[in-house]
N, CA, C and O of each residue as an XYZ file, in Angstrom:
712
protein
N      42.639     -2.378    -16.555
C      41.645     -1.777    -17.419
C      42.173     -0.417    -17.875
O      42.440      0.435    -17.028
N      42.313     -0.214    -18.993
C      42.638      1.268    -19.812
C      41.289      1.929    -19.224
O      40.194      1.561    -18.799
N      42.031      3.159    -19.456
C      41.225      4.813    -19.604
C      39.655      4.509    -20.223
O      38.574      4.278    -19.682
N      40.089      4.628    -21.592
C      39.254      3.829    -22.987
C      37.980      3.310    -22.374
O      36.846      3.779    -22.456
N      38.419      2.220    -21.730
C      37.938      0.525    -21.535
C      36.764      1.206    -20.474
O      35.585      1.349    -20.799
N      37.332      1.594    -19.145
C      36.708      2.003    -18.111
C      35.657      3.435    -18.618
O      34.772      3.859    -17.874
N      35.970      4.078    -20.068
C      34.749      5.326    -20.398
C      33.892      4.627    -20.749
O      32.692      4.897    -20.788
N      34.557      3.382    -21.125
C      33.427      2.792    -22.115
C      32.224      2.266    -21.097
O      31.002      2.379    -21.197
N      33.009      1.680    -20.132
C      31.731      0.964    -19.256
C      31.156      2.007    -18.492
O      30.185      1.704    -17.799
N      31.407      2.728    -18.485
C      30.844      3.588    -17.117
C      29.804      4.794    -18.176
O      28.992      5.571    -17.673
N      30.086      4.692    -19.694
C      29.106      5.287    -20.228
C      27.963      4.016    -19.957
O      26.980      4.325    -19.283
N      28.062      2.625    -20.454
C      27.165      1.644    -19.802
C      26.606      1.849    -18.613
O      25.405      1.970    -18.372
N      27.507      1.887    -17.874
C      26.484      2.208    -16.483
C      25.367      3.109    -16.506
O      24.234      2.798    -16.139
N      25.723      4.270    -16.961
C      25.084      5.394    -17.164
C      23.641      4.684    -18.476
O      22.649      4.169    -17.961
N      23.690      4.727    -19.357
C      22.736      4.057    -20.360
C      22.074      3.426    -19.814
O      20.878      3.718    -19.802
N      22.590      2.171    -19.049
C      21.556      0.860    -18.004
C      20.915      1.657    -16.698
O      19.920      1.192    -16.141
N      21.529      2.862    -16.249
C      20.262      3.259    -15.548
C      19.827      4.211    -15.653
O      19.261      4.689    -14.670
N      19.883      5.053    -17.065
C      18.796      5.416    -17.484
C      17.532      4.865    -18.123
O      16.411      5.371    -18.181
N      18.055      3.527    -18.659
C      17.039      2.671    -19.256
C      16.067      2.685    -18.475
O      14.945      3.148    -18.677
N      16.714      1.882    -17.039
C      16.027      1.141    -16.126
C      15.517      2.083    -15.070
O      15.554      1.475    -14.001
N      15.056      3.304    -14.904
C      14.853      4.208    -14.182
C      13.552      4.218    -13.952
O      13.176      3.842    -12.841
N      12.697      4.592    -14.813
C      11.426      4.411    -14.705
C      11.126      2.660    -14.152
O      10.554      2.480    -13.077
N      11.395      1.951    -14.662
C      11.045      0.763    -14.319
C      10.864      0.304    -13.300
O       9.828     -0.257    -12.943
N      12.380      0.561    -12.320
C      12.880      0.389    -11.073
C      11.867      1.853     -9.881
O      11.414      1.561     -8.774
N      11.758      3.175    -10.456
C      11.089      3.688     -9.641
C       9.312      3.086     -9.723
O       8.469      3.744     -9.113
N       9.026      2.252    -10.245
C       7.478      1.605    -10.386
C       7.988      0.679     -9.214
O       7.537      0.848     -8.081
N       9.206     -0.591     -9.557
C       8.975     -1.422     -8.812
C       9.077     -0.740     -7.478
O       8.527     -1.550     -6.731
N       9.527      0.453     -6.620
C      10.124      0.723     -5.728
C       8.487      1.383     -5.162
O       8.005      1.161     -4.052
N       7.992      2.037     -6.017
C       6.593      1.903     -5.713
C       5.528      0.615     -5.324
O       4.668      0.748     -4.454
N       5.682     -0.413     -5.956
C       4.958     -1.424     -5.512
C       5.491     -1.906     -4.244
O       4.663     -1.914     -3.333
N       6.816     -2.364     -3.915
C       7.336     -2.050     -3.147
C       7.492     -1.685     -1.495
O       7.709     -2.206     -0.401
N       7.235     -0.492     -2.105
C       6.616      0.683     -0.741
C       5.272      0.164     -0.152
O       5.172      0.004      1.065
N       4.177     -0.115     -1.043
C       2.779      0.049     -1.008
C       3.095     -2.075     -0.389
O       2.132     -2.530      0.227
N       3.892     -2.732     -0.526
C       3.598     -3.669      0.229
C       4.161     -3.774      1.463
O       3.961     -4.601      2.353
N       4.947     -2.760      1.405
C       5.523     -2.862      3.365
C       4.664     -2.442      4.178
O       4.490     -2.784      5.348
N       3.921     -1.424      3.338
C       2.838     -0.392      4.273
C       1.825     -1.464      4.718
O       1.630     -1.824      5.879
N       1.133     -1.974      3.466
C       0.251     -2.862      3.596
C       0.520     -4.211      4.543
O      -0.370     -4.774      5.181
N       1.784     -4.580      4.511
C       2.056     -5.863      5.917
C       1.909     -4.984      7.476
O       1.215     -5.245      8.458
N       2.748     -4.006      7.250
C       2.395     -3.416      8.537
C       1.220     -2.939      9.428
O       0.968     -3.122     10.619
N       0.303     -1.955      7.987
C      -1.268     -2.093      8.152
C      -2.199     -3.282      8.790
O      -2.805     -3.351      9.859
N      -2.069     -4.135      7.756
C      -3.071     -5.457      7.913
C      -2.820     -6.037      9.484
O      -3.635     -6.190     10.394
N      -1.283     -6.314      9.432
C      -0.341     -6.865     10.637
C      -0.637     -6.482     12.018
O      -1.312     -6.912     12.953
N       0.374     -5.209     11.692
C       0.729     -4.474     13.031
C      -0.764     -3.614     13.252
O      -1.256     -3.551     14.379
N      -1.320     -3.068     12.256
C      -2.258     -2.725     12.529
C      -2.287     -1.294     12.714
O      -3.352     -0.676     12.718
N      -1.008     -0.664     12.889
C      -0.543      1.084     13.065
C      -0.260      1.354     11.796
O      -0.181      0.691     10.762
N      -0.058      3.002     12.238
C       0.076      4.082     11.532
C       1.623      4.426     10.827
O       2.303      3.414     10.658
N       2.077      5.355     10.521
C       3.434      5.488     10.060
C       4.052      5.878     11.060
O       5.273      6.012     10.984
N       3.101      6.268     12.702
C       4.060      6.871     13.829
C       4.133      5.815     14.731
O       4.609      6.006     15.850
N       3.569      4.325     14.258
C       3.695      3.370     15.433
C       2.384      3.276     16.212
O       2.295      2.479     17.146
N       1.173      4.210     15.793
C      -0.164      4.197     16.713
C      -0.486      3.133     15.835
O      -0.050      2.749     14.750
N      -1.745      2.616     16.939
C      -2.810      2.252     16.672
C      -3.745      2.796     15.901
O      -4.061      3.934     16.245
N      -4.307      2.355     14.952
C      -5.387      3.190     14.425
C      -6.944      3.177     14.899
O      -7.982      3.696     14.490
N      -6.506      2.163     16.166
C      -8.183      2.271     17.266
C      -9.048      1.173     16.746
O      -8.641      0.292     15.990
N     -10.359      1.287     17.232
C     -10.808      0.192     17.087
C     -12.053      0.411     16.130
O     -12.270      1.586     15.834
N     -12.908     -0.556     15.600
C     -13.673     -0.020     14.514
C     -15.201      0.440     14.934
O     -15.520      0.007     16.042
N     -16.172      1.203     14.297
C     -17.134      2.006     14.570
C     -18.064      0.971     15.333
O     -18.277     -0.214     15.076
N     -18.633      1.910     16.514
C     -19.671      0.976     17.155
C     -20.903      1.805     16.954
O     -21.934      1.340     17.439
N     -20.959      2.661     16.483
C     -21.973      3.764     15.878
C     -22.642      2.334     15.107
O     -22.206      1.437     14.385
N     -24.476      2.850     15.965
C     -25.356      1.489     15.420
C     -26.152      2.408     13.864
O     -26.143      3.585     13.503
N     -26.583      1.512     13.465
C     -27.136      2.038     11.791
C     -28.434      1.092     11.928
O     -28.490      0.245     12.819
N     -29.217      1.235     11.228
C     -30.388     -0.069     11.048
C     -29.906     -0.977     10.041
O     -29.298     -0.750      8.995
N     -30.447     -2.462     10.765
C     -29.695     -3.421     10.316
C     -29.942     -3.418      8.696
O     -29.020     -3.877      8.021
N     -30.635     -3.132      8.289
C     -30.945     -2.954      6.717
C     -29.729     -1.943      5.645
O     -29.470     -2.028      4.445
N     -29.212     -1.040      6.713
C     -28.291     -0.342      6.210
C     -26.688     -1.155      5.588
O     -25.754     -0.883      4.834
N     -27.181     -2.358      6.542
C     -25.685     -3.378      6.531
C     -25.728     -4.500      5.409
O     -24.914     -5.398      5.194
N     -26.904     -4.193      4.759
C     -27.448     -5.716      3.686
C     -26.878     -5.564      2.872
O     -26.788     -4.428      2.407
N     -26.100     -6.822      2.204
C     -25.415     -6.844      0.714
C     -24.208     -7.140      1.130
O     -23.542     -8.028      0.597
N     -23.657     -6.197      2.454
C     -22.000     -6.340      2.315
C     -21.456     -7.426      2.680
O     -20.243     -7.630      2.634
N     -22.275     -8.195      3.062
C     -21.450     -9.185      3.595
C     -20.536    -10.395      2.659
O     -20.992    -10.716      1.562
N     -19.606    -10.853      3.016
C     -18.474    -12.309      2.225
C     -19.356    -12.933      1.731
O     -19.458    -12.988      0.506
N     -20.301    -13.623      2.632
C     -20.783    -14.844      2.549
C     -22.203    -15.239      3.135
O     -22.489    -15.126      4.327
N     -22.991    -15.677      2.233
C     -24.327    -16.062      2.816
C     -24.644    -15.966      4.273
O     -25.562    -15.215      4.602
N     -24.112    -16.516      5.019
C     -23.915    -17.407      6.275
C     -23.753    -16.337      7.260
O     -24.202    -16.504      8.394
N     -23.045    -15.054      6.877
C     -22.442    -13.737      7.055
C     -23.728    -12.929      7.279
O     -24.009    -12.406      8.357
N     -24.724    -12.852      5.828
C     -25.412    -12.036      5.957
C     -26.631    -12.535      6.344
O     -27.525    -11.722      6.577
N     -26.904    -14.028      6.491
C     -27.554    -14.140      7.439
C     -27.387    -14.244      8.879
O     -28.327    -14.544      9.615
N     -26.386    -14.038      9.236
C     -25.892    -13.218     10.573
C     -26.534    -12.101     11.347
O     -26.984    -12.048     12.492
N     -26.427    -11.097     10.233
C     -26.602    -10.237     10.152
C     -28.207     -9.438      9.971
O     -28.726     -8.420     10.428
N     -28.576    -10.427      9.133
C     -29.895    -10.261      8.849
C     -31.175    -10.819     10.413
O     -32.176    -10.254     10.854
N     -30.537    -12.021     10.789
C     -31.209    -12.447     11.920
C     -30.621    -11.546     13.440
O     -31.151    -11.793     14.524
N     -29.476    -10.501     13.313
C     -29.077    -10.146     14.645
C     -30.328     -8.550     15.168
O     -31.510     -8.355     14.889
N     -29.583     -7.930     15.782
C     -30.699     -7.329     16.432
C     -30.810     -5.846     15.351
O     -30.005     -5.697     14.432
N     -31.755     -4.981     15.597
C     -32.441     -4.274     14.679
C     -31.424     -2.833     14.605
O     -31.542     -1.905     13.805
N     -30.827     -2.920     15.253
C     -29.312     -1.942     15.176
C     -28.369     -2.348     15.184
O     -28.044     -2.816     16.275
N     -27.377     -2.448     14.100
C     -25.860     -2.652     14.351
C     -25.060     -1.767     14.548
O     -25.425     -0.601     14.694
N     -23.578     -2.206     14.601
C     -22.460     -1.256     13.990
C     -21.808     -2.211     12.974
O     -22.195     -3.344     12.691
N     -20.562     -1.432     12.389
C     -19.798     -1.860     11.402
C     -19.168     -2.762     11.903
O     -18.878     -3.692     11.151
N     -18.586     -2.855     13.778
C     -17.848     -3.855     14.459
C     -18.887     -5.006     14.464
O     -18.215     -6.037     14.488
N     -20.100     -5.300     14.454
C     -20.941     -6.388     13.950
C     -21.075     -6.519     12.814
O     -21.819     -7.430     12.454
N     -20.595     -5.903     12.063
C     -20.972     -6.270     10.507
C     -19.655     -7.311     10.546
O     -20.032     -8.417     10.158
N     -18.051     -7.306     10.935
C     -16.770     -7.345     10.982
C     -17.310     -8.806     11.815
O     -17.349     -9.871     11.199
N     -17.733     -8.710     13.346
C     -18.054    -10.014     13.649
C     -18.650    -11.093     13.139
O     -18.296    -12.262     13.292
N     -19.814    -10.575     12.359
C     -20.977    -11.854     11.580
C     -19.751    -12.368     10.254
O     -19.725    -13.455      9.677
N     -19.077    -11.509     10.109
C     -18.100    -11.774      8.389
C     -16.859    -12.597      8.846
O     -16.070    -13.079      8.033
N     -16.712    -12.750     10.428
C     -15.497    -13.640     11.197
C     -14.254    -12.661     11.141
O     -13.092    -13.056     11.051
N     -14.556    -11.632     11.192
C     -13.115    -10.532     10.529
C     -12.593    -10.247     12.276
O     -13.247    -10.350     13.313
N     -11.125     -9.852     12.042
C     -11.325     -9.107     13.568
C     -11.756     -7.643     13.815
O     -12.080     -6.911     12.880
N     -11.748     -7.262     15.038
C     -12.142     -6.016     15.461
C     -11.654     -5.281     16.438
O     -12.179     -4.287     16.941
N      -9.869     -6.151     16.912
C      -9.552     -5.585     17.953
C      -8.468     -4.225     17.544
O      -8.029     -3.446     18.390
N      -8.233     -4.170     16.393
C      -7.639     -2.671     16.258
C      -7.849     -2.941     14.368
O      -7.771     -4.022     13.783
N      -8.059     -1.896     13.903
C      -8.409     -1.433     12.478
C      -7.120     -1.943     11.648
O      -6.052     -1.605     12.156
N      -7.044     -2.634     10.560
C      -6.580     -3.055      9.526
C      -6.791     -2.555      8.072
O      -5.969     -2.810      7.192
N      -8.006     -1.779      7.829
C      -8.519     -1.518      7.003
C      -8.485     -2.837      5.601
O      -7.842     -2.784      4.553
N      -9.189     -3.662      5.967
C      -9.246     -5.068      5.249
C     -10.253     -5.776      5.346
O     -10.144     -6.717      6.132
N     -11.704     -5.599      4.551
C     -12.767     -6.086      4.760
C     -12.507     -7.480      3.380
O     -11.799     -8.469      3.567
N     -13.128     -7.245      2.328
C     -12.626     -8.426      1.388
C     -11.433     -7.884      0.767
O     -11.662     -7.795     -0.439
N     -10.514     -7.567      0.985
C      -9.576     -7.286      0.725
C      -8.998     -5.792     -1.036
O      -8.052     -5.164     -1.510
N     -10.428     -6.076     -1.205
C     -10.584     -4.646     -2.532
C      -9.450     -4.067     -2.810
O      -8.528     -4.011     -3.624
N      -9.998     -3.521     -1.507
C      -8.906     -1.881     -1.388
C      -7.337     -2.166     -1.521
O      -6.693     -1.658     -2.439
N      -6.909     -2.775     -0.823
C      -5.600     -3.342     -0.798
C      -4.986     -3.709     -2.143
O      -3.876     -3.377     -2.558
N      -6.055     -4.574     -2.846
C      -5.194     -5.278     -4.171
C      -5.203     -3.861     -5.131
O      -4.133     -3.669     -5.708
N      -6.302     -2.818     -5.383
C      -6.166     -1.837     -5.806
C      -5.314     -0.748     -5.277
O      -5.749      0.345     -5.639
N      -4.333     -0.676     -4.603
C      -3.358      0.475     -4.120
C      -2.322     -0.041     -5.118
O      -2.353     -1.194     -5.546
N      -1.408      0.859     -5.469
C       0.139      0.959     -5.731
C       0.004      2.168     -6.877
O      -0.887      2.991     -7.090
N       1.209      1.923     -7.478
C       1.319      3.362     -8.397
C       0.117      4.259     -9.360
O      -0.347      3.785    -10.397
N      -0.096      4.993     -9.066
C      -1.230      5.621    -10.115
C      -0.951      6.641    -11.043
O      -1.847      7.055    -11.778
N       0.385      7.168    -11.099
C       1.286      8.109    -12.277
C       2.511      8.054    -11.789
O       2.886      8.271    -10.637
N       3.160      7.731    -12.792
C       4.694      8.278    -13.281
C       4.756      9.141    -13.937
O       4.010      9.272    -14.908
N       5.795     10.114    -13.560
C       6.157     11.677    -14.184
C       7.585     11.715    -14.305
O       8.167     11.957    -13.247
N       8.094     11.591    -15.024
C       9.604     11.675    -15.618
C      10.010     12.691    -16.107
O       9.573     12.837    -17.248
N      11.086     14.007    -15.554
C      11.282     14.741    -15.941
C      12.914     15.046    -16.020
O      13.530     15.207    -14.966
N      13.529     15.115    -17.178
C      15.044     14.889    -17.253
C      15.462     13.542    -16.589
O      15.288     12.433    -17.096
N      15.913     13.740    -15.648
C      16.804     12.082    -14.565
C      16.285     11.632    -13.597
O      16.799     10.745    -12.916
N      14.754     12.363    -13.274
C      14.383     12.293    -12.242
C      13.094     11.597    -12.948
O      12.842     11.536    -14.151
N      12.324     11.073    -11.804
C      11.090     10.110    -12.123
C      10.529      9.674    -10.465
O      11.043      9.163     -9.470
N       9.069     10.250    -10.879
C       8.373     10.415     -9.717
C       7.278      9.614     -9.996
O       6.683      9.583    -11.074
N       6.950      8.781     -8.721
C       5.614      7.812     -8.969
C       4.759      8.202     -7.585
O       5.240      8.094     -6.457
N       3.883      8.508     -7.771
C       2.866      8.574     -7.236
C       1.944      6.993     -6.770
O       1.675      5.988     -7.430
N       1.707      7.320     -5.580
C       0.924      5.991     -5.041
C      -0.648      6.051     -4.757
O      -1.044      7.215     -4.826
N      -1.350      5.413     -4.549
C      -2.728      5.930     -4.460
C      -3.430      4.453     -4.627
O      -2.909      3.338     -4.606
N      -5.263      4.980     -4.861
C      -6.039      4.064     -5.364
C      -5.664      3.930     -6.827
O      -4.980      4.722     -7.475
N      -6.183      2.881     -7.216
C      -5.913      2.600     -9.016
C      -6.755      2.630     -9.350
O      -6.749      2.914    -10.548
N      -8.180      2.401     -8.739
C      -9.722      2.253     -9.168
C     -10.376      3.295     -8.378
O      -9.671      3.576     -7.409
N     -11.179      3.800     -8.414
C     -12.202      4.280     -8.493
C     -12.321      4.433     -6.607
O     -11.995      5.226     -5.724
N     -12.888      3.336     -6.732
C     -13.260      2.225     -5.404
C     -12.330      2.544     -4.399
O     -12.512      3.155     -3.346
N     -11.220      2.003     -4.908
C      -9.563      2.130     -3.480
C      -9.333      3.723     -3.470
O      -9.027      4.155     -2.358
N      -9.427      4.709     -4.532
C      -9.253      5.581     -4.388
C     -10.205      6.343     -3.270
O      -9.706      7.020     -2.371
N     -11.600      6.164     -3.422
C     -12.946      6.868     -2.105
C     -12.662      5.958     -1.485
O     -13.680      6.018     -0.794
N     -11.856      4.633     -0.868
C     -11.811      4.019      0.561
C     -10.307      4.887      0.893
O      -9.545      4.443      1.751
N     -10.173      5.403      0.581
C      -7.994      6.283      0.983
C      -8.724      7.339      1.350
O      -8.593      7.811      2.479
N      -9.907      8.043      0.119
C     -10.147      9.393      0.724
C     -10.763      9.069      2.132
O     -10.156      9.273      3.184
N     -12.056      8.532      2.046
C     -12.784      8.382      3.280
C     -11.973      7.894      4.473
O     -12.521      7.877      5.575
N     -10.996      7.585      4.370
C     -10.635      7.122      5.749
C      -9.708      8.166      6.253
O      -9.546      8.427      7.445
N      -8.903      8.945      4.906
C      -8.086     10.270      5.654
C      -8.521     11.280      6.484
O      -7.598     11.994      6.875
N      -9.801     11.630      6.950
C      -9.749     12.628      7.642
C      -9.964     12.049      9.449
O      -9.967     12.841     10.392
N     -10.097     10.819      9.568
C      -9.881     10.364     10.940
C      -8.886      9.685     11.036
O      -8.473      9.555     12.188
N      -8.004      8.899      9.794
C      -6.578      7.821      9.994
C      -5.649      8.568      9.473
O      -4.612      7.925      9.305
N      -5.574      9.829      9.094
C      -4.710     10.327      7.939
C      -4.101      9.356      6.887
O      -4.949      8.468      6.790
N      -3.429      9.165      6.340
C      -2.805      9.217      5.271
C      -2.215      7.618      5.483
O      -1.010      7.380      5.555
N      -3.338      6.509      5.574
C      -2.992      5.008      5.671
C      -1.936      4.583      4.988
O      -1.142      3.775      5.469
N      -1.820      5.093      3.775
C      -0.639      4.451      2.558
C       1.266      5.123      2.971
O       2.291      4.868      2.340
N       1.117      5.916      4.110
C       2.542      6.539      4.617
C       3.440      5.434      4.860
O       3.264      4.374      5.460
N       4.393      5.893      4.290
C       5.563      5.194      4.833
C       6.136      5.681      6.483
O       6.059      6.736      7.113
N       6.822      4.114      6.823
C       7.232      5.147      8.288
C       8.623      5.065      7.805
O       8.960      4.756      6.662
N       9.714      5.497      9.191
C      10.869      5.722      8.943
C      11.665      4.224      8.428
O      12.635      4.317      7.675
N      11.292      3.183      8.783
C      11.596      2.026      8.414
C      12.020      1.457      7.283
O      13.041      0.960      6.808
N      10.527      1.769      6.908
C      10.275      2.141      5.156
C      11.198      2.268      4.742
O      12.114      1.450      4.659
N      11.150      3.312      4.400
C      11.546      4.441      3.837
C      12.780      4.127      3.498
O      13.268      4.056      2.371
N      13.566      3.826      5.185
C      15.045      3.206      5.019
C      15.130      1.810      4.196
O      16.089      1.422      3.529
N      14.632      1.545      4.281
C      14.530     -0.184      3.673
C      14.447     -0.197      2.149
O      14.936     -1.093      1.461
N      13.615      1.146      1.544
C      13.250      1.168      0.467
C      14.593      2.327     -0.432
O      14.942      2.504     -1.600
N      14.881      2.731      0.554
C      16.480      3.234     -0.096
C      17.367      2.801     -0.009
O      18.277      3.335     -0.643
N      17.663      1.685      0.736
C      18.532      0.351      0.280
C      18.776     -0.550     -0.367
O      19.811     -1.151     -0.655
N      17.221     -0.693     -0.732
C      17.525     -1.664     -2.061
C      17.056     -0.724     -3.126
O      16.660     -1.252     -4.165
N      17.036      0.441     -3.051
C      17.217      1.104     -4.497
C      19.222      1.372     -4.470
O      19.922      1.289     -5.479
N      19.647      1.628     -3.317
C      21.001      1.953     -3.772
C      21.481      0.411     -4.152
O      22.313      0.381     -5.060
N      21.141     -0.717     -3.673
C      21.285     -1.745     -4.120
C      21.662     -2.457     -5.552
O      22.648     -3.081     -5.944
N      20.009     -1.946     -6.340
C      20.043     -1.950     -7.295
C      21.188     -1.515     -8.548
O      21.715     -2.078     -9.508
N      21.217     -0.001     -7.831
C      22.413      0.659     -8.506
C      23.433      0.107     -8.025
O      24.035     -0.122     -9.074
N      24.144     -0.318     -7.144
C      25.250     -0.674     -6.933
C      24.908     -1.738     -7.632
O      25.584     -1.422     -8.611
N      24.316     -2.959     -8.022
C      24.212     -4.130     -8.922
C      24.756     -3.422    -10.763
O      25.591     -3.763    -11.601
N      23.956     -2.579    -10.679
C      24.173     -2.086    -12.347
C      25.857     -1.793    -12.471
O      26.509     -2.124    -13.461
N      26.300     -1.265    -11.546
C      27.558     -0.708    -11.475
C      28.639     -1.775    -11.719
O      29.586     -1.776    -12.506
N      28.110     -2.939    -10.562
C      29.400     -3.925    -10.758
C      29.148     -4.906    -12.132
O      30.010     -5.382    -12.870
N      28.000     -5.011    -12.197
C      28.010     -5.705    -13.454
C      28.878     -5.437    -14.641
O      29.507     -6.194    -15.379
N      28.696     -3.840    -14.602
C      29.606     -3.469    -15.657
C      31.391     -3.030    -15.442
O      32.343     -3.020    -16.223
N      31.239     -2.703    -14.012
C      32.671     -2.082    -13.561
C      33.105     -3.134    -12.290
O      34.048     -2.731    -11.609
N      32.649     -4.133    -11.997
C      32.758     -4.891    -10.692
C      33.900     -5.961    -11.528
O      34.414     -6.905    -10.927
């Protein structure tokens, strides 16, 4: 390969990932927000490996619990159980578990997380993760001041998710110079 030949591609390289920059930092965002979320639902911990404990046994009057339920069958559960609940009976009558927090009732919140702004400034491009609605956004706030910050990546992550971004780039590279 000439001098020439090799400016030429490696200005390509350069062009294909600037193209693809924004694009690739979205997918790397969605991404992120589904490792968290297997580990969440799954494992059931935090970004340090805790537990996030078990869910509220703080009783409410059973009237306080009406509406939320999946399914008929659910809220008449609920409706026929005793004149105080908690949220861990609301979780039992709905068949959900309750032995450590998932944060996953009909699943809402979850399908509404992933990117909520991209900010591109010169070469750099920053995506922000969050609620997308309204809704997922006050279930992230409300739960941060006793779970902190559910949507964290842990070190795992993190690593995993900068591997297949150098990945990527190493793909753009050989395509054109491989």
């Amino acid at each position: 390969m000439s001098f020439a030949d090799f400016a030429t591609r490696l200005k390509l390289v350069v062009e294909e990932l600037n193209a693809t920059r924004e694009t690739d930092a979205v997918l790397i965002g969605k991404e992120s927000i589904a490792l968290v979320r297997n580990r969440v639902q799954n494992d059931k911990v935090d970004s340090s490996g805790n537990s996030f404990g078990g869910y509220s046994q703080a009783l409410v009057p059973q009237w306080y619990l009406y509406g939320k339920s999946l399914s008929q069958g659910a809220e008449d559960r609920v409706k026929s159980g005793d004149w105080f609940q908690s949220y861990e009976d609301l979780r039992i009558a709905n068949n959900l578990p309750v032995d450590s927090k998932n944060f996953t009732f009909s699943g809402e919140m979850w399908k509404n997380i992933g990117v909520t702004s991209v900010n591109t400034s010169g070469t750099s491009v920053t995506v922000t993760l969050g609620g997308q609605t309204q809704s997922a956004a006050d279930k992230l706030a409300y739960q941060e001041p006793d779970n902190g910050n559910i949507i964290e990546l842990n070190e795992d992550e993190e690593r995993f998710i900068k591997e297949a971004a150098e990945e990527r780039i190493f793909g753009i590279i050989n395509k054109f110079l491989g």
